[in-house]
Backbone as a ProteinNet text record, in pm:
[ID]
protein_1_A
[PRIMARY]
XXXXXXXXXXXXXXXXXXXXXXXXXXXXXXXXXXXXXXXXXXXXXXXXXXXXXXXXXXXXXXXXXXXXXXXXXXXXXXXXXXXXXXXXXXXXXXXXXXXXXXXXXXXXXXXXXXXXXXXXXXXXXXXXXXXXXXXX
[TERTIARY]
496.2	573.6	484	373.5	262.3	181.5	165	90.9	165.4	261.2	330.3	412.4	424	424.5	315.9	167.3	49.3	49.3	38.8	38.2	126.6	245.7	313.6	292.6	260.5	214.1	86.2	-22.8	-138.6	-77.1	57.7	69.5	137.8	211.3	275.8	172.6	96.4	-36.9	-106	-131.5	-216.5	-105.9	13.4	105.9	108.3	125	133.1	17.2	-113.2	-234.4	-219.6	-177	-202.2	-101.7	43.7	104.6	53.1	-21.4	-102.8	-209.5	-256.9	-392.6	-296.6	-161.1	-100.3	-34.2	9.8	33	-82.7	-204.5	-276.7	-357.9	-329.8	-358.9	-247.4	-158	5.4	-19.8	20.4	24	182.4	244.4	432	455.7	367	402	295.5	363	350.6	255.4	100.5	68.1	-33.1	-52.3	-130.8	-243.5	-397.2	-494.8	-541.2	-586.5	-698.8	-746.4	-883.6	-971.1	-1078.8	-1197.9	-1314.4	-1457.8	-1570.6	-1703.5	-1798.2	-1875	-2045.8	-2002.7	-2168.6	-2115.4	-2258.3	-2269	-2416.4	-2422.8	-2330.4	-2324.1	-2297.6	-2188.8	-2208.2	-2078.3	-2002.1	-1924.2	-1745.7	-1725	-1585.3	-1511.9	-1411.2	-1248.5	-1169.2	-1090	-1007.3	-891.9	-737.2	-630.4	-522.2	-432.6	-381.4	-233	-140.2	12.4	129.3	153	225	360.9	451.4	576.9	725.8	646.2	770.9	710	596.8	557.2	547.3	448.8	327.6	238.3	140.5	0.4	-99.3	-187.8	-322.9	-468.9	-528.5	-703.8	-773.3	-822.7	-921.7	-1064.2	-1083.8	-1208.6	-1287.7	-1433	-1514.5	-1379.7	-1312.2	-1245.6	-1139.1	-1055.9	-984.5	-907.3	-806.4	-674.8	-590.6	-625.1	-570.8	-469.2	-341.7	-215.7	-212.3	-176.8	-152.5	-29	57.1	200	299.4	414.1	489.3	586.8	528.4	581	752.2	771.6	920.3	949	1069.1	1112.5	1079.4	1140.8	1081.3	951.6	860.8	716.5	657.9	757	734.2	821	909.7	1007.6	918.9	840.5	744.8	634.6	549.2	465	511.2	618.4	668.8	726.5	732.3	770.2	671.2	569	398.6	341.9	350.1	283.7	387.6	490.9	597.1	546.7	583.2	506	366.1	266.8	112.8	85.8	202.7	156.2	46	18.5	-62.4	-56.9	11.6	8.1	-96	-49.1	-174.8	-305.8	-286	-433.8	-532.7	-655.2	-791.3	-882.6	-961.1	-1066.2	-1133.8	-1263.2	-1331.5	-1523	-1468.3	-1564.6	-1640.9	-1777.8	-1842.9	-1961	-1904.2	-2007.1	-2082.9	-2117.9	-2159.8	-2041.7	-1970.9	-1832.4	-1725	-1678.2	-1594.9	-1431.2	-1368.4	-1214.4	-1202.9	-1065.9	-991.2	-864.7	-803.6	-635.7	-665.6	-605.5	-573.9	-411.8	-344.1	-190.3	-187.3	-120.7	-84	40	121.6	262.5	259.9	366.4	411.8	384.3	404.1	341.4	232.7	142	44	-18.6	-179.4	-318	-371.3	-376.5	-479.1	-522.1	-682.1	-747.9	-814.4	-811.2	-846.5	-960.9	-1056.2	-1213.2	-1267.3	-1269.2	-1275.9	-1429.5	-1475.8	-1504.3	-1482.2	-1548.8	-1480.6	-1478.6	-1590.5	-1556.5	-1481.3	-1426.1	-1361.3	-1213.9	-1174.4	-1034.1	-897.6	-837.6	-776.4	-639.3	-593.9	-538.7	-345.9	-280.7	-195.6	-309.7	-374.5	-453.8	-470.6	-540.4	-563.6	-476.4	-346.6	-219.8	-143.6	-176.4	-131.6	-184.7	-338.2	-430.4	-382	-355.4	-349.4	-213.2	-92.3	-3.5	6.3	-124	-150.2	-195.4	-281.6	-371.4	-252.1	-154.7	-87.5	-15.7	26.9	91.6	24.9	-144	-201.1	-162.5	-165.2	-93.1	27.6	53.8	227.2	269
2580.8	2583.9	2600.9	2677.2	2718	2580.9	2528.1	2437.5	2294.9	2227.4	2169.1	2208.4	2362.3	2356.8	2345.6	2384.7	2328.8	2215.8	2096.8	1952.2	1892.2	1969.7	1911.2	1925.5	2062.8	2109.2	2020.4	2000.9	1895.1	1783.3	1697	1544.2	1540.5	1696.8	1662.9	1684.1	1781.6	1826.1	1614.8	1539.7	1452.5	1327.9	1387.1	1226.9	1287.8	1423.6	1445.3	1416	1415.9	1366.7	1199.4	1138.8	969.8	971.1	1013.7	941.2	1028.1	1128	1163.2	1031.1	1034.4	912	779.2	753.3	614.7	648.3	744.2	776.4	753.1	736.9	782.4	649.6	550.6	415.3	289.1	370.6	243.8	242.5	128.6	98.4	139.9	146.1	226.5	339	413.3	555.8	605.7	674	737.5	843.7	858.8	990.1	1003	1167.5	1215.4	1239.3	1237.6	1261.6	1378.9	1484.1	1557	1674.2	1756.1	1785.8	1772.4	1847	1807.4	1824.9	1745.4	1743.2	1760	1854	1845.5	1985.3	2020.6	2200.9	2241.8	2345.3	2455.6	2371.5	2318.2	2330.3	2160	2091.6	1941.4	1923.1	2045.4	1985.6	1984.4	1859.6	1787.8	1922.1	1936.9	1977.8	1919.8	1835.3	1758.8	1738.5	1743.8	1726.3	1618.2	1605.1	1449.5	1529.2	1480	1515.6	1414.1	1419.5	1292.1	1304.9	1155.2	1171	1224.3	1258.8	1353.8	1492.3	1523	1672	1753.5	1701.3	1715.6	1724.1	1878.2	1840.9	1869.2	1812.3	1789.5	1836.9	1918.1	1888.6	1777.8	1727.3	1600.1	1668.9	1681.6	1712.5	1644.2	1570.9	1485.3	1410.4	1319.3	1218.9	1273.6	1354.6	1435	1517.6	1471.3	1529.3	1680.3	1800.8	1924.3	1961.9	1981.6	1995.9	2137.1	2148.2	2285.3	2319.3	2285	2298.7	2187	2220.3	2130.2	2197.7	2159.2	2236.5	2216.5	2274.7	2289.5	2174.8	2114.7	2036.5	2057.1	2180.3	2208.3	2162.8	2216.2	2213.3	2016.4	1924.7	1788.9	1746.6	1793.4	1760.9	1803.2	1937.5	1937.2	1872.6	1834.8	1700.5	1603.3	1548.1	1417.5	1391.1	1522.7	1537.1	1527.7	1607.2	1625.9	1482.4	1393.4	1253.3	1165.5	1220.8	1060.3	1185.6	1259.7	1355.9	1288.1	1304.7	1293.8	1120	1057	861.3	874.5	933.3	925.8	760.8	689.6	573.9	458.2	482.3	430.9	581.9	693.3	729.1	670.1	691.4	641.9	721.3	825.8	870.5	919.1	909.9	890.3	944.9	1051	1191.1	1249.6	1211.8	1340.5	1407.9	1536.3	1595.9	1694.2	1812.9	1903.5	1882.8	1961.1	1964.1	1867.3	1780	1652.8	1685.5	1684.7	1683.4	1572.5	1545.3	1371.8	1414.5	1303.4	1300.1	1146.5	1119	954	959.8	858.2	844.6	713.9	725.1	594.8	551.1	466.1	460.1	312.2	296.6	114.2	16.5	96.9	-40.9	-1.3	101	136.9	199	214	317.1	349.6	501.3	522.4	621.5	599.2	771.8	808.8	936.6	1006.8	1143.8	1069.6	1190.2	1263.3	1394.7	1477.7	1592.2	1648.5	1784.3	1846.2	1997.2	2105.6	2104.8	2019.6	2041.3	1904.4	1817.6	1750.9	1816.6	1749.8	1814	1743.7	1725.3	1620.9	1748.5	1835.4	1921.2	1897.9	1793.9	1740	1701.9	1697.8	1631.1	1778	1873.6	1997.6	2080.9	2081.3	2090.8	2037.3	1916.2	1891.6	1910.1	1892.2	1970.5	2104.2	2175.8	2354.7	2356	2246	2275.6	2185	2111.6	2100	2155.4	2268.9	2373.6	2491.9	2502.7	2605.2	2609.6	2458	2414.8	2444.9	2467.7	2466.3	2616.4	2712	2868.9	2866.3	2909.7	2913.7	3004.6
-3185.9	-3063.6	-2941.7	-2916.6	-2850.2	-2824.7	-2907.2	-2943.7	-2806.4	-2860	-2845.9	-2670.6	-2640.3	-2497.3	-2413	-2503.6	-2411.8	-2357.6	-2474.5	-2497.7	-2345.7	-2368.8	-2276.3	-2121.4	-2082.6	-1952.9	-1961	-2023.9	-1992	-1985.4	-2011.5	-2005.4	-1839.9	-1841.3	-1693.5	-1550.3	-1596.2	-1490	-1500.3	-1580.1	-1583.7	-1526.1	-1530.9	-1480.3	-1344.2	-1270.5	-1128.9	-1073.4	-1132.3	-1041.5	-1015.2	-1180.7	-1135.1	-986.2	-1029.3	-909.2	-760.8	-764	-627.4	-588.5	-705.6	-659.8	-638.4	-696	-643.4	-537	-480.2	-352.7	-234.2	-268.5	-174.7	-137.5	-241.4	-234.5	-187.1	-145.5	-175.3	-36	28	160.5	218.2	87.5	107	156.5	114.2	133.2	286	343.6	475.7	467.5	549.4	515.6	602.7	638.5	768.1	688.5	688	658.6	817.7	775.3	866.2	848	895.2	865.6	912.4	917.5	988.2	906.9	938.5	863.1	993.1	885.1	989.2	959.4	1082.5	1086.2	983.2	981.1	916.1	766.4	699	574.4	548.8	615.9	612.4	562.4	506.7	394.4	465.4	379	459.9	435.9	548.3	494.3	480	414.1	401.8	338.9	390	338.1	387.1	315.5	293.5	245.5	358.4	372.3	341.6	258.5	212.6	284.7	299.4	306.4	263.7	176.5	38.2	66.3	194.9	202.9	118	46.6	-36	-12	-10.9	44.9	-36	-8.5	-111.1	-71.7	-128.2	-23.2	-99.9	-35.9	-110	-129.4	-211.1	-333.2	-400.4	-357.6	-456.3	-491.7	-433.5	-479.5	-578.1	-591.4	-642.8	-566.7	-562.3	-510.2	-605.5	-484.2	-558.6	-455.4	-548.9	-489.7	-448.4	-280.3	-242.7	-269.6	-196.8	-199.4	-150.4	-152.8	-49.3	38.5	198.7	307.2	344.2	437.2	423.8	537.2	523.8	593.3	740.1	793.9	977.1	1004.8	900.8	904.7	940.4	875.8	846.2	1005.7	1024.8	1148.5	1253.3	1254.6	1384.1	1426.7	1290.8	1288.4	1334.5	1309.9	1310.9	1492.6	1536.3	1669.8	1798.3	1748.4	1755.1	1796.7	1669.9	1633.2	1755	1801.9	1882.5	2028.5	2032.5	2227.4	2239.9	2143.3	2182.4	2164.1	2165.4	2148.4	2075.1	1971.1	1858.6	1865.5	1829.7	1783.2	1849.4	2007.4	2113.3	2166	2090.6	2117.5	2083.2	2161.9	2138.3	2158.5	2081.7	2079	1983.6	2003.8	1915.4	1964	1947.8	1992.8	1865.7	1864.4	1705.1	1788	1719.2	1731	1650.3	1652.8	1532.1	1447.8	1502.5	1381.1	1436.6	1356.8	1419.9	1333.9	1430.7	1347.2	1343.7	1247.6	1275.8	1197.4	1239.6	1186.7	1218.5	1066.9	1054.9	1011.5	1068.3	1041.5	949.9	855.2	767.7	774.3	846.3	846.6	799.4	796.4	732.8	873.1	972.5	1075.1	1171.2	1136.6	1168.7	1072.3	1149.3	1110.4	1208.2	1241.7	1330.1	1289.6	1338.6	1323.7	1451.8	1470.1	1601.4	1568.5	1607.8	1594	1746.4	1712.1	1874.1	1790.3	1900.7	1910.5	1972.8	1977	2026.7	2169	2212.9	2351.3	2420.4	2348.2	2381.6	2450.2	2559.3	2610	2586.6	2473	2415.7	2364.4	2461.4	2449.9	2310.6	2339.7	2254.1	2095.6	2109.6	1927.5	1918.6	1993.5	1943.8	1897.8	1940.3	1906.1	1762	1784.6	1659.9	1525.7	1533.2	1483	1437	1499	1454.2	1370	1448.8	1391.3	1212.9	1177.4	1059.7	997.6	1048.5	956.4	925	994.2	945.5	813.4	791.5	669.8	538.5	563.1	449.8	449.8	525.8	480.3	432.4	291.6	262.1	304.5
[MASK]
++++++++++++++++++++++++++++++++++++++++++++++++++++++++++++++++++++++++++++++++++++++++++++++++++++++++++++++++++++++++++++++++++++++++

């Protein structure tokens, strides 16, 4: 019985990663990428918010599931992304430490790269209000 509920928790842990990695390749599905690289150490931060609000950090090419945020949390993004014309922003700022937010929607892509001393006050905003999601 032990045996046989392992088996099974490993087939469902190994079918929720494929459909993360086919989520993250489908041109269907809707999803915010952001996070920032550079900095003392080099190493990316990076997470990936799906449309079913689902979030993920991206890891050496490996998607590890944080949680999935609550609806308000997806409604204030989504409010965030149509105030700041994300859609026609343009910038594209690196520096030591470089943020970005890339949007994947069905009739767009954009990505938006700043640093800290960039004054891009709405991305910084929306920015923070993505890092909070990764706190449950």
């Amino acid at each position: 019985m032990k045996r046989s509920l392992f088996i099974a928790c490993i087939i469902i842990s190994l079918l929720s990663c494929i459909n993360a990695r086919k989520l993250m390749n489908s041109n269907k599905v809707d999803r915010i990428y952001f996070g920032k690289r550079g900095g003392f150490t080099n190493i990316p931060m990076e997470y990936v918010l799906f449309e079913n609000r689902h979030l993920f950090k991206i890891r050496n090419d490996s998607l590890l599931k944080i949680h999935r945020i609550n609806r308000r949390q997806m409604e204030t993004i989504d409010s965030l992304l149509v105030v700041s014309d994300f859609k026609m922003f343009s910038i594209y700022e690196y520096g030591n430490i470089t943020y970005f937010i890339k949007v994947v929607r069905g009739d767009y892509e954009k990505e938006a790269n700043w640093s800290d001393i960039s004054e891009a006050d709405s991305l910084k905003a929306l920015y923070n209000t993505l890092l909070t999601t990764i706190k449950k």
